[in-house]
C-alpha positions as protocol buffer text, in pm:
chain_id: "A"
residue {
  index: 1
  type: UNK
  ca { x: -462 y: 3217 z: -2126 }
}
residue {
  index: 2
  type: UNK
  ca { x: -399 y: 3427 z: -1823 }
}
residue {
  index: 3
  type: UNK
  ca { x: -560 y: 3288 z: -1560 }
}
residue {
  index: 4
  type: UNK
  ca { x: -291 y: 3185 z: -1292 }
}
residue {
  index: 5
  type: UNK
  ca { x: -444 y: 2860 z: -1178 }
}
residue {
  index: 6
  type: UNK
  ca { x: -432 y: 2750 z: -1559 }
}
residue {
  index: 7
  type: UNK
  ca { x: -85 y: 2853 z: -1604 }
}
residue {
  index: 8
  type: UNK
  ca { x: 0 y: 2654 z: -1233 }
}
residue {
  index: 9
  type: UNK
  ca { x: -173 y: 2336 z: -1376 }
}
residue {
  index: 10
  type: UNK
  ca { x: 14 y: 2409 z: -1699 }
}
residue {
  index: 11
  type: UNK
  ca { x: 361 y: 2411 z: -1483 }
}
residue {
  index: 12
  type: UNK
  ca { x: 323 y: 2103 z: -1336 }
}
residue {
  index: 13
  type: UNK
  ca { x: 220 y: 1924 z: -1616 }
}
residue {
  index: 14
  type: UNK
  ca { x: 518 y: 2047 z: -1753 }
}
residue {
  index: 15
  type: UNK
  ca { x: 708 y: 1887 z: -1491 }
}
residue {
  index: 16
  type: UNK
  ca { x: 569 y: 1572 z: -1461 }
}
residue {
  index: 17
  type: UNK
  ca { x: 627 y: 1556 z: -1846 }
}
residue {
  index: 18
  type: UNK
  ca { x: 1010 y: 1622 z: -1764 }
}
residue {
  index: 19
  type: UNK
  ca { x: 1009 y: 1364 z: -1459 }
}
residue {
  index: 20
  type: UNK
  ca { x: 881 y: 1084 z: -1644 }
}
residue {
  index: 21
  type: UNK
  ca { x: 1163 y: 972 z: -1881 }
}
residue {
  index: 22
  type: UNK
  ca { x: 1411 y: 1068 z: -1575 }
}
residue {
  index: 23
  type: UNK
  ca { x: 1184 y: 815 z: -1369 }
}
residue {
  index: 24
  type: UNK
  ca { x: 1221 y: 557 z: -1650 }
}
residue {
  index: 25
  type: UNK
  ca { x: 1641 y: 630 z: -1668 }
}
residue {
  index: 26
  type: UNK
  ca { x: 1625 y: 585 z: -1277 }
}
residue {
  index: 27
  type: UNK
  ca { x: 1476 y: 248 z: -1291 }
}
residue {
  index: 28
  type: UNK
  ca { x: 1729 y: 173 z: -1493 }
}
residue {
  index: 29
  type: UNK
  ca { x: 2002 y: 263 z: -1296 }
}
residue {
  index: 30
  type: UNK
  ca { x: 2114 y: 572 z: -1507 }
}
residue {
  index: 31
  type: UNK
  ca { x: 2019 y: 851 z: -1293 }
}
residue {
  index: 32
  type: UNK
  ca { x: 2020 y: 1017 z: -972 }
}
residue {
  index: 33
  type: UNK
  ca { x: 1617 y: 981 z: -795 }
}
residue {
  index: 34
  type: UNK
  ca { x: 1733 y: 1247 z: -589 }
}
residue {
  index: 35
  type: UNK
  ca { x: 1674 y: 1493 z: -926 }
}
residue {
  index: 36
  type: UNK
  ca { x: 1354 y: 1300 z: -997 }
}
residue {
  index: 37
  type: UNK
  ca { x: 1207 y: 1347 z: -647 }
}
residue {
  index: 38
  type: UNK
  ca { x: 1316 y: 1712 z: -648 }
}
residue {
  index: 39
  type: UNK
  ca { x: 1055 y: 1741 z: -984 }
}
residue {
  index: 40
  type: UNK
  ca { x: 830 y: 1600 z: -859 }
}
residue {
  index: 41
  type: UNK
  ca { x: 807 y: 1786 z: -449 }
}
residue {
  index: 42
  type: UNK
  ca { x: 801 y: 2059 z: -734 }
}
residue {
  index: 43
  type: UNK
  ca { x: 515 y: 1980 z: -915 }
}
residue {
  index: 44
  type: UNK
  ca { x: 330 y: 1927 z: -569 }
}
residue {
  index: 45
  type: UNK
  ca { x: 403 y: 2253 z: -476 }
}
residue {
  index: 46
  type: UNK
  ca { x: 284 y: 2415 z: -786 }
}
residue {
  index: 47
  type: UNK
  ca { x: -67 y: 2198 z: -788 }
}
residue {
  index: 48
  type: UNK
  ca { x: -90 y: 2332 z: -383 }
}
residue {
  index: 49
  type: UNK
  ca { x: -67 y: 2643 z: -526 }
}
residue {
  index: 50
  type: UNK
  ca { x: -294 y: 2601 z: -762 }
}
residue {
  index: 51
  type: UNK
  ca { x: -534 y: 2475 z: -576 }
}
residue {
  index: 52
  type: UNK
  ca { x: -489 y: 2752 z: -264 }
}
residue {
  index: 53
  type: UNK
  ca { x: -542 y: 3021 z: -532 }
}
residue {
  index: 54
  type: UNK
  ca { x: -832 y: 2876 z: -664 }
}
residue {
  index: 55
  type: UNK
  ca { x: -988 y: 2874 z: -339 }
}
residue {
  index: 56
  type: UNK
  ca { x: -891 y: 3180 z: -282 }
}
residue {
  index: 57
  type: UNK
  ca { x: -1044 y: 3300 z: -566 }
}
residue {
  index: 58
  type: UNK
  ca { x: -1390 y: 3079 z: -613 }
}
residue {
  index: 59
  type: UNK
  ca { x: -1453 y: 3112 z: -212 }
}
residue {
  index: 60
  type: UNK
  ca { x: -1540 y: 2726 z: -207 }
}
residue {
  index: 61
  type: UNK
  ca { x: -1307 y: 2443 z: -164 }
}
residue {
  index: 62
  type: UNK
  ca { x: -1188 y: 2383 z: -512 }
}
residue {
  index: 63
  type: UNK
  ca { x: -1315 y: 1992 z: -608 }
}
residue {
  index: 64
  type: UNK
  ca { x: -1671 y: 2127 z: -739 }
}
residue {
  index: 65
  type: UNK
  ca { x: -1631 y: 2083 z: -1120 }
}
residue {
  index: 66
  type: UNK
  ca { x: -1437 y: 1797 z: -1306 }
}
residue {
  index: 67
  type: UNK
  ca { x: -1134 y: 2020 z: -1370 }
}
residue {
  index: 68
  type: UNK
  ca { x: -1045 y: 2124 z: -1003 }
}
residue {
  index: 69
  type: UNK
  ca { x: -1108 y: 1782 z: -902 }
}
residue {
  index: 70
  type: UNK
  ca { x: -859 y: 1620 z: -1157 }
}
residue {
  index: 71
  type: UNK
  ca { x: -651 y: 1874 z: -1067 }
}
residue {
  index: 72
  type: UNK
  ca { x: -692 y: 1777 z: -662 }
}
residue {
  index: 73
  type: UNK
  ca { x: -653 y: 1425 z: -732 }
}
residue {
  index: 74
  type: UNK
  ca { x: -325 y: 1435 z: -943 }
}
residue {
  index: 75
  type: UNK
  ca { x: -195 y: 1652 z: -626 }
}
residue {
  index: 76
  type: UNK
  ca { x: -314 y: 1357 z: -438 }
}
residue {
  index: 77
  type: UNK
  ca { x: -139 y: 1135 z: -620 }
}
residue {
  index: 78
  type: UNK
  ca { x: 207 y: 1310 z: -638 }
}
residue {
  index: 79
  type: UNK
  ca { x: 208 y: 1338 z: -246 }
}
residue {
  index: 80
  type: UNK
  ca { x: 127 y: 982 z: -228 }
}
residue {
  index: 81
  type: UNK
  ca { x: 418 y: 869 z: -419 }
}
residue {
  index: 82
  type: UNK
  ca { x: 622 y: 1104 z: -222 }
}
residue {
  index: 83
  type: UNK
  ca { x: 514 y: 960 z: 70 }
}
residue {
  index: 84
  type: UNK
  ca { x: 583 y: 609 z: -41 }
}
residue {
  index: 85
  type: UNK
  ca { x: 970 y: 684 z: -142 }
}
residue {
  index: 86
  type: UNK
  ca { x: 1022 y: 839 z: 145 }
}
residue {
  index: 87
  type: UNK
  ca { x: 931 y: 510 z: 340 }
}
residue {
  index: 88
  type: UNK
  ca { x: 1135 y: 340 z: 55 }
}
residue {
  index: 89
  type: UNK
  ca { x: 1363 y: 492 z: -174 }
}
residue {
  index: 90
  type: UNK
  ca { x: 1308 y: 349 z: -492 }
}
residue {
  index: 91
  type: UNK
  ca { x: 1315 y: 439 z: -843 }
}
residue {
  index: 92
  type: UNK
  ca { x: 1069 y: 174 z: -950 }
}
residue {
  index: 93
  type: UNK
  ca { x: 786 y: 422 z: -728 }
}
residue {
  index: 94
  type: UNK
  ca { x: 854 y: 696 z: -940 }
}
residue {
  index: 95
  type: UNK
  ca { x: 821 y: 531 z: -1263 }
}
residue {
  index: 96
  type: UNK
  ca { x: 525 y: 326 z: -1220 }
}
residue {
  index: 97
  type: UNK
  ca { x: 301 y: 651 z: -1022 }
}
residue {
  index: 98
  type: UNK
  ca { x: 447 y: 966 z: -1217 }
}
residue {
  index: 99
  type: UNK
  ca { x: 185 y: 847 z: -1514 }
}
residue {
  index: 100
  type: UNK
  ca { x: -113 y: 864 z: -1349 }
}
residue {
  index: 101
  type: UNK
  ca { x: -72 y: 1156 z: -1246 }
}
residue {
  index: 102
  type: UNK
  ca { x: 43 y: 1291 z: -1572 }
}
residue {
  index: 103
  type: UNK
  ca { x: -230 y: 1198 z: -1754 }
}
residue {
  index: 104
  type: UNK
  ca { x: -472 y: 1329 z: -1468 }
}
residue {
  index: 105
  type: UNK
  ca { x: -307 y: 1658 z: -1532 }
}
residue {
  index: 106
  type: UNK
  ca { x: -273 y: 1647 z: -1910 }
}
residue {
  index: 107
  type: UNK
  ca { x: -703 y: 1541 z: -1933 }
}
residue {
  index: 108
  type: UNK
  ca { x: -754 y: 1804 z: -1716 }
}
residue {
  index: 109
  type: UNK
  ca { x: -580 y: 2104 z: -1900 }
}
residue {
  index: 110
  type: UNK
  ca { x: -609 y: 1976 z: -2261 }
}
residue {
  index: 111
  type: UNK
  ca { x: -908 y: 1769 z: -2281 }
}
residue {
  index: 112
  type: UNK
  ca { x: -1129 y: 1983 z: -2091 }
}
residue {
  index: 113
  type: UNK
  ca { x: -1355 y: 2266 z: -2241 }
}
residue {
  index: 114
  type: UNK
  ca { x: -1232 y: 2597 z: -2150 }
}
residue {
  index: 115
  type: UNK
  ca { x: -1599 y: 2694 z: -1953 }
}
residue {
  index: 116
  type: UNK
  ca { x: -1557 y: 2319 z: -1741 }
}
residue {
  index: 117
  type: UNK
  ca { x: -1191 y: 2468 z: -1597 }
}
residue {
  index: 118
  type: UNK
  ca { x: -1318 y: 2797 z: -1481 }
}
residue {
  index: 119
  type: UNK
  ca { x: -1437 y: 2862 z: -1148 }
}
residue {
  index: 120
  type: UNK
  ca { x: -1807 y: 2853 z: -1111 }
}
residue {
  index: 121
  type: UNK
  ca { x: -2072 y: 2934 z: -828 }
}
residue {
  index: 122
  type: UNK
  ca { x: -2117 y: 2625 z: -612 }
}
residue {
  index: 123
  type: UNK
  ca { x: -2490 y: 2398 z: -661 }
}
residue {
  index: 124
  type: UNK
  ca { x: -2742 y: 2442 z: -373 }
}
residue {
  index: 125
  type: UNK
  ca { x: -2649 y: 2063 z: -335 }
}
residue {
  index: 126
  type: UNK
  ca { x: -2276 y: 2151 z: -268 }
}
residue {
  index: 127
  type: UNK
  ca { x: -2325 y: 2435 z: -47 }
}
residue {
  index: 128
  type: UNK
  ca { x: -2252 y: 2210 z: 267 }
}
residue {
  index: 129
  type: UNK
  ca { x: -1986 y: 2193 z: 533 }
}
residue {
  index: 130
  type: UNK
  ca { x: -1994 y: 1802 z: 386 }
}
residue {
  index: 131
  type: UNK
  ca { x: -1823 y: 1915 z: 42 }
}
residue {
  index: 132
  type: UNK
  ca { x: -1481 y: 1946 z: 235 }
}
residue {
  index: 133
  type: UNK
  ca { x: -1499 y: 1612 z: 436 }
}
residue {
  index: 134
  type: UNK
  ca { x: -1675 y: 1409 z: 136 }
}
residue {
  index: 135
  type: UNK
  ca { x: -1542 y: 1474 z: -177 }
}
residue {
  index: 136
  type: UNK
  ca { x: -1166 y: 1571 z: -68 }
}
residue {
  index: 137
  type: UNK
  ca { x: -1165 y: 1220 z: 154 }
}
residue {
  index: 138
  type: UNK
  ca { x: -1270 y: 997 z: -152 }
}
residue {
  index: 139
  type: UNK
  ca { x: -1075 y: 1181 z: -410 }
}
residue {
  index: 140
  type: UNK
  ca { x: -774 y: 1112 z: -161 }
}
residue {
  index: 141
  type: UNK
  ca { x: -873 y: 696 z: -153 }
}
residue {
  index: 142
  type: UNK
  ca { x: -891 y: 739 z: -508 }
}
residue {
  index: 143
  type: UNK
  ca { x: -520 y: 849 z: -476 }
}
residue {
  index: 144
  type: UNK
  ca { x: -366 y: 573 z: -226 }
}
residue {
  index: 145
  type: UNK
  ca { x: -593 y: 300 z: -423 }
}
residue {
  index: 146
  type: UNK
  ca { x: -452 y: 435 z: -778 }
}
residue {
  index: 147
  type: UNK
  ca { x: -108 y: 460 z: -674 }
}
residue {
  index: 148
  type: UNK
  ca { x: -143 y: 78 z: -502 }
}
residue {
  index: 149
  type: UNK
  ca { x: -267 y: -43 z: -787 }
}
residue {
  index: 150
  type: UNK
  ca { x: -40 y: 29 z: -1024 }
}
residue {
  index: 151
  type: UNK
  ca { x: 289 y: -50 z: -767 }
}
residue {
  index: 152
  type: UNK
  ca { x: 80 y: -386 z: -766 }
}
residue {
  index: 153
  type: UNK
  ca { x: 106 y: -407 z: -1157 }
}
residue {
  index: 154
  type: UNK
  ca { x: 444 y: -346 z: -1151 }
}
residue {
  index: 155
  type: UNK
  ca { x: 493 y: -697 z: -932 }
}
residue {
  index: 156
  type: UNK
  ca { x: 329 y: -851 z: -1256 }
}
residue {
  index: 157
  type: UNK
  ca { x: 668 y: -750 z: -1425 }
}
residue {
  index: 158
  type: UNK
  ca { x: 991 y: -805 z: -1217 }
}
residue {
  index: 159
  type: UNK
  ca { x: 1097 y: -1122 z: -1364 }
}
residue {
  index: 160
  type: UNK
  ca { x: 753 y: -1224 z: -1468 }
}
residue {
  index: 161
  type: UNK
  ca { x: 884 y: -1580 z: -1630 }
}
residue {
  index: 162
  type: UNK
  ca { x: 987 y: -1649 z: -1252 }
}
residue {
  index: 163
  type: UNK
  ca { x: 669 y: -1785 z: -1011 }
}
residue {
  index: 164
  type: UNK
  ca { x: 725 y: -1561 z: -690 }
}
residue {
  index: 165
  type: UNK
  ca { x: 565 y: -1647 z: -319 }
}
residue {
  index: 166
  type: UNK
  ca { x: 620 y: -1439 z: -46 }
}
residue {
  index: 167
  type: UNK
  ca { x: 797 y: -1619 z: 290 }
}
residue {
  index: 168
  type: UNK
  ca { x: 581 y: -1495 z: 565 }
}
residue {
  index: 169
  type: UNK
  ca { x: 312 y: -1218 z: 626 }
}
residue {
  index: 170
  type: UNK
  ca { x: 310 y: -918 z: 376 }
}
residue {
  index: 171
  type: UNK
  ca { x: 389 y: -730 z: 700 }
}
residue {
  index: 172
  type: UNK
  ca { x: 672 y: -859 z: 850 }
}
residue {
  index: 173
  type: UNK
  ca { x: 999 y: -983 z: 732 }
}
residue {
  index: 174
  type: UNK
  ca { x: 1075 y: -1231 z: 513 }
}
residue {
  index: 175
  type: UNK
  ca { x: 1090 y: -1276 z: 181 }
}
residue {
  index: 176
  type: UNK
  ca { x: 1050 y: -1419 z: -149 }
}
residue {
  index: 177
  type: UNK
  ca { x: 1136 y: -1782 z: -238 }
}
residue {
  index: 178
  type: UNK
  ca { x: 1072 y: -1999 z: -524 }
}
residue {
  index: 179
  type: UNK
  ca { x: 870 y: -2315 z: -557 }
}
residue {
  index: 180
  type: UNK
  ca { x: 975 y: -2634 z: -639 }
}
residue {
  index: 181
  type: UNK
  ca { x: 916 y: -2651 z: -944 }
}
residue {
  index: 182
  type: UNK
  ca { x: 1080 y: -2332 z: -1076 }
}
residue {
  index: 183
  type: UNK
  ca { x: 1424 y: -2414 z: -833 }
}
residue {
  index: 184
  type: UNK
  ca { x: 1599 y: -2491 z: -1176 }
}
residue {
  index: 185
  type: UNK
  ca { x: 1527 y: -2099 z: -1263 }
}
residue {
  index: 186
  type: UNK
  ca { x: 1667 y: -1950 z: -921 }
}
residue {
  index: 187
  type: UNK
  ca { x: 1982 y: -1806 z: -1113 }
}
residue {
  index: 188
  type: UNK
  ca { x: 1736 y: -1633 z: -1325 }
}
residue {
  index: 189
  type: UNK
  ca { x: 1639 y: -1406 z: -1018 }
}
residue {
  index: 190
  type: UNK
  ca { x: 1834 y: -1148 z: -911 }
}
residue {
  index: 191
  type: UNK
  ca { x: 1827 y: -1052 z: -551 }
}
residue {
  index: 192
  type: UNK
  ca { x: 1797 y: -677 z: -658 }
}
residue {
  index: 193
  type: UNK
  ca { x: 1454 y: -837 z: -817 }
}
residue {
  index: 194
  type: UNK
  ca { x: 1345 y: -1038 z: -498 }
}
residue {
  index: 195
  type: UNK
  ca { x: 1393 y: -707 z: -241 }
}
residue {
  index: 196
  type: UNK
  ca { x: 1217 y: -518 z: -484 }
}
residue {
  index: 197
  type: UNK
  ca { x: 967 y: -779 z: -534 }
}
residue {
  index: 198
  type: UNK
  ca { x: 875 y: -825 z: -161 }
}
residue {
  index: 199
  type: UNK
  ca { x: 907 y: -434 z: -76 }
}
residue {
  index: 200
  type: UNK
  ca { x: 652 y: -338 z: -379 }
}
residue {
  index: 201
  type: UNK
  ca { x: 402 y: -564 z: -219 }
}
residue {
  index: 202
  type: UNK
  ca { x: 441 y: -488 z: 104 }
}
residue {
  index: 203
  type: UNK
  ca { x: 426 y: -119 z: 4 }
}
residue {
  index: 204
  type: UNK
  ca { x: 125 y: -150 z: -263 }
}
residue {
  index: 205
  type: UNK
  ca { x: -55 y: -416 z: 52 }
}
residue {
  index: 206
  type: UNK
  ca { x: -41 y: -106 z: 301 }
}
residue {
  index: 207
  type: UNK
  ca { x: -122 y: 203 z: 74 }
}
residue {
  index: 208
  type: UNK
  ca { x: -418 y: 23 z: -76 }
}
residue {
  index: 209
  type: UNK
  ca { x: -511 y: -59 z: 268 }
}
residue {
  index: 210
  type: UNK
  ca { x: -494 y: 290 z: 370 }
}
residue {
  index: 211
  type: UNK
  ca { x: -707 y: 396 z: 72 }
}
residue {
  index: 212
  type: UNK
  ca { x: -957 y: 125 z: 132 }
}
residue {
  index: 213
  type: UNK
  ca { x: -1002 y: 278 z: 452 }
}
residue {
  index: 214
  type: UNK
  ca { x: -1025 y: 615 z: 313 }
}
residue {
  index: 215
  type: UNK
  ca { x: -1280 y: 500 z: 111 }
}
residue {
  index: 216
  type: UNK
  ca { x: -1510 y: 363 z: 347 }
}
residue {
  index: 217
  type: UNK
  ca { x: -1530 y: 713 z: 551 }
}
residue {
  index: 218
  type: UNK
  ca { x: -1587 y: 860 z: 203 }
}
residue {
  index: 219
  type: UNK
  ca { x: -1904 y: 633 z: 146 }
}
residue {
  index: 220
  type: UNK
  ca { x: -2034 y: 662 z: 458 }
}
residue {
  index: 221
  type: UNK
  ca { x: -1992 y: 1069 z: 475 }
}
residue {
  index: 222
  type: UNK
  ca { x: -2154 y: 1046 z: 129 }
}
residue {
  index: 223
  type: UNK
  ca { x: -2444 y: 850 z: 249 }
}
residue {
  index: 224
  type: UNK
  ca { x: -2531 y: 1112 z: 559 }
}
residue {
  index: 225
  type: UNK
  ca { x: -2448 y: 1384 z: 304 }
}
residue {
  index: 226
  type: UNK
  ca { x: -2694 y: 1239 z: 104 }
}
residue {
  index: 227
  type: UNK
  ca { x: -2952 y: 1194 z: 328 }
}
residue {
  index: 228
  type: UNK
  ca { x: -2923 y: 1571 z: 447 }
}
residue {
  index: 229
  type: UNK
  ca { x: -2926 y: 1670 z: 96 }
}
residue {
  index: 230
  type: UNK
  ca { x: -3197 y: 1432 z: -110 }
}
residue {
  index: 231
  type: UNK
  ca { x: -3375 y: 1323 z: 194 }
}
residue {
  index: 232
  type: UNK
  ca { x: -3214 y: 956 z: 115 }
}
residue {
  index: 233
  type: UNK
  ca { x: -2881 y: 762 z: 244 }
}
residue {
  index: 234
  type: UNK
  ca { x: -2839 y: 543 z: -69 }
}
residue {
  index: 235
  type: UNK
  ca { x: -3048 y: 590 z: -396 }
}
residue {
  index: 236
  type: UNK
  ca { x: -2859 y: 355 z: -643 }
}
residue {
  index: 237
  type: UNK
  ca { x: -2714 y: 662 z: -818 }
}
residue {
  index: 238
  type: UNK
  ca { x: -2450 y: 520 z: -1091 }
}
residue {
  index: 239
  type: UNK
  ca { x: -2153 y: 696 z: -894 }
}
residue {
  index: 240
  type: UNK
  ca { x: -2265 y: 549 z: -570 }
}
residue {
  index: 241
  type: UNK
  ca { x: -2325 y: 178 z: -751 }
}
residue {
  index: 242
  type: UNK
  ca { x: -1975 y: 166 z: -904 }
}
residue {
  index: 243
  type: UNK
  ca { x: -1816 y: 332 z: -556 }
}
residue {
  index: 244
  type: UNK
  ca { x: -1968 y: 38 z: -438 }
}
residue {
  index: 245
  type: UNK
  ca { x: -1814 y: -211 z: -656 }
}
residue {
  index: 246
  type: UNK
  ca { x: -1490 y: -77 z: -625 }
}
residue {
  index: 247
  type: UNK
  ca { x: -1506 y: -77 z: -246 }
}
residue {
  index: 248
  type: UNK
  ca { x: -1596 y: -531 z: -269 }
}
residue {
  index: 249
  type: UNK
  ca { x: -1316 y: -538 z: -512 }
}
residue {
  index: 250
  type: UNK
  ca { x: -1063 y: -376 z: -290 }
}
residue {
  index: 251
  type: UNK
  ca { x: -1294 y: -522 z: 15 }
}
residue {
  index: 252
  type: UNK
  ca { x: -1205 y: -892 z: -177 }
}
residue {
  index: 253
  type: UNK
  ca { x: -847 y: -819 z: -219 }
}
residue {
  index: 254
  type: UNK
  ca { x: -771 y: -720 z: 164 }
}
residue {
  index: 255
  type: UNK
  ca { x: -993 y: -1062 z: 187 }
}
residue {
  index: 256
  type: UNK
  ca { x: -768 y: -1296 z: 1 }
}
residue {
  index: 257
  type: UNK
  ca { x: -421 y: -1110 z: 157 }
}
residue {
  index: 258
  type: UNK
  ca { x: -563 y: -1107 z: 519 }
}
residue {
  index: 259
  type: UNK
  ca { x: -736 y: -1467 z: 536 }
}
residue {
  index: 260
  type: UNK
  ca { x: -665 y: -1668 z: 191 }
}
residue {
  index: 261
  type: UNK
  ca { x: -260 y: -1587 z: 232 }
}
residue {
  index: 262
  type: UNK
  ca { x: -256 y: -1465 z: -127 }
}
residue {
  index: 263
  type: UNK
  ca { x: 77 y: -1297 z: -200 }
}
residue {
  index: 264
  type: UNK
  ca { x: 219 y: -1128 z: -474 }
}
residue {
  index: 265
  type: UNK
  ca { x: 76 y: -1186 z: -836 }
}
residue {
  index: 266
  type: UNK
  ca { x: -268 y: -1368 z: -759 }
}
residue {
  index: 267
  type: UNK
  ca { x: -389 y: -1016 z: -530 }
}
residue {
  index: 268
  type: UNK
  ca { x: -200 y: -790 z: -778 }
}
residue {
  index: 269
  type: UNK
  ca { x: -448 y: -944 z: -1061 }
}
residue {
  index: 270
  type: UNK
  ca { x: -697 y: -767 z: -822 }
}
residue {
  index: 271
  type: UNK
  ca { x: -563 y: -492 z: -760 }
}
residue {
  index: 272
  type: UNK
  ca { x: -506 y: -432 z: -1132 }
}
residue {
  index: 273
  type: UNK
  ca { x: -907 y: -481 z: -1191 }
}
residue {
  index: 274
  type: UNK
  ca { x: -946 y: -228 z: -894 }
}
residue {
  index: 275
  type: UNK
  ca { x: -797 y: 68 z: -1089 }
}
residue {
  index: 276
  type: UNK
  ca { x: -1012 y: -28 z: -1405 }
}
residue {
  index: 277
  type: UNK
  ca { x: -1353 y: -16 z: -1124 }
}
residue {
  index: 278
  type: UNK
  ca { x: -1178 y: 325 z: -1019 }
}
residue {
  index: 279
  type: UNK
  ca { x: -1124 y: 452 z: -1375 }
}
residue {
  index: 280
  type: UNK
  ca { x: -1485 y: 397 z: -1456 }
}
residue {
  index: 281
  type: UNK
  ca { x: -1624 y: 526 z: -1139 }
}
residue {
  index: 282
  type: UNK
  ca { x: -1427 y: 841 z: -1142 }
}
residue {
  index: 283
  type: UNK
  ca { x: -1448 y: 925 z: -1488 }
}
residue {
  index: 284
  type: UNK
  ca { x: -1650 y: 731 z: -1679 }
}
residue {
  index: 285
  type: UNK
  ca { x: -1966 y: 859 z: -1498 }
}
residue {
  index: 286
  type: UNK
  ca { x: -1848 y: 1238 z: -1521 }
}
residue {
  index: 287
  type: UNK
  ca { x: -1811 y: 1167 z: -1905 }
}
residue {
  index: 288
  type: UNK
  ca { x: -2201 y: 1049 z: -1966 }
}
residue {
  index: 289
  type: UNK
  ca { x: -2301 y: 1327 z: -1693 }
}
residue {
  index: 290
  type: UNK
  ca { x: -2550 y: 1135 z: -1542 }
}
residue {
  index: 291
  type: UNK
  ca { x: -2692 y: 1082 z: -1176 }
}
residue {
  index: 292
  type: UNK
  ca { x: -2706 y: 1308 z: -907 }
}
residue {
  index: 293
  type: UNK
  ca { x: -2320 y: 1348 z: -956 }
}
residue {
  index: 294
  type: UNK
  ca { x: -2265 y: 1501 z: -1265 }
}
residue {
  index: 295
  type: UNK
  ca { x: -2214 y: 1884 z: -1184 }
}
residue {
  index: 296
  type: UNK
  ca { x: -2069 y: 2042 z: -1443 }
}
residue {
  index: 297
  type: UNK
  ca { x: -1966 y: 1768 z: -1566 }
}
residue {
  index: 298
  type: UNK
  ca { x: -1944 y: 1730 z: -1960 }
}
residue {
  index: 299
  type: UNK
  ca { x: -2370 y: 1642 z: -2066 }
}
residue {
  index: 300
  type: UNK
  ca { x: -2446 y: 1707 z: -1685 }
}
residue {
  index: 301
  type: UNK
  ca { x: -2690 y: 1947 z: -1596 }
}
């Protein structure tokens, strides 16, 4: 293998392998985030690379195959979680996000056929100023709503024998507080547990949000796109059906948070169904290769 944009997906796989028990010791309480964020920035900076020299060297924004666009969306993901612990420094960030995009990374350099991770010559289809806008805006929701998903899983487990409610809007202050009938179990909760608690779902609430939003603009790009393209703006293709059900399954959890006042573990149910929509849309399509999305993609034409 000498390709350099193999070898730079190689290195930060690498590094996200190395980050991932540190994340786990930092949760924990047994090591310094400051050497876990440092990995991480690093692996960034080796997928940017990655992805610049790829560009340079295909001439077309690198998200056209399966491989590049794994490749883009664990990049994606890494800045998100940067992002995040920089608004909030907390170990639990790392440890719940620096999987996804591990295995993003690993499926992409190990699982792949060698001809899917090499560059190739762009589809008349593709050949559009759209490709940028389109496919780099929905691979980055895919990010944000991956990343918010699991940060809402990980509410399901901080003290999960303890019913939780959130005092307030997920927005503003507050806080958590028990109900009634749980008061007996209040020295059970640590408040290490509740500020983590209420943080986590404020934080998972608002990057959702954002890729829900990022989302939307990627559907709606797609449907012009398509129309310029196919000569139609919607033609039930299986990657634009199950983009659709993952947009009213975020669309129904920004529903029950905004005007049911569902807090903490009833949305984060959700939210957890959300990444399984995302999972299938993303790559469960690419792997059957059918639909007017399947370039180059495994049994795609």
């Amino acid at each position: 293998m000498t390709d350099p944009v193999l070898i730079l997906g190689l290195i930060a796989f690498c590094l996200l392998l190395i980050a991932l028990p540190m994340t786990f010791w930092s949760a924990s309480g047994s090591q310094n985030d400051r050497t876990v964020r440092f990995i991480i920035a690093l692996a960034n900076l080796s997928l940017t690379s990655q992805l610049v020299l790829r560009w340079w060297q295909s001439g077309h924004f690198p998200i056209s195959n399966l491989y590049e666009s794994l490749c883009f969306l664990t990049w994606a993901c890494t800045l998100t979680q940067l992002i995040i612990e920089h608004i909030w420094s907390s170990p639990i960030i790392f440890a719940a996000a620096t999987p996804i995009g591990l295995g993003c990374i690993a499926f992409a350099s190990f699982a792949l056929p060698d001809k899917l991770q090499e560059a190739s010559p762009l589809v008349p289809a593709l050949r559009s100023s759209w490709l940028v806008m389109h496919v780099s805006v929905i691979m980055a929701s895919y990010a944000a709503l991956l990343v918010g998903s699991i940060l809402s899983a990980a509410i399901l487990f901080i003290d999960h024998r303890t019913p939780i409610e959130l005092r307030g809007n997920s927005i503003g202050s507050g806080g958590y507080r028990q109900s009634t009938s749980s008061s007996n179990s209040l020295l059970s909760l640590s408040s290490v547990h509740i500020g983590y608690g209420e943080q986590i779902d404020n934080l998972s609430y608002r990057t959702i949000t954002v890729g829900f939003l990022l989302l939307s603009l990627g559907i709606v790009s797609g449907a012009v796109w398509a129309n310029e393209a196919w000569g139609s703006w919607w033609s039930w293709d299986p990657k634009e059906t199950w983009a659709l059900i993952c947009w009213l399954v975020y669309a129904s959890y920004l529903h029950v948070r905004l005007n049911r006042g569902w807090h903490g573990r009833k949305p984060a149910l959700l939210a957890v169904g959300g990444f399984g929509v995302i999972a299938i849309c993303y790559i469960g399509v690419n792997l059957f290769g059918v639909g007017l999305h399947s370039y180059g993609w495994f049994f795609g034409s």
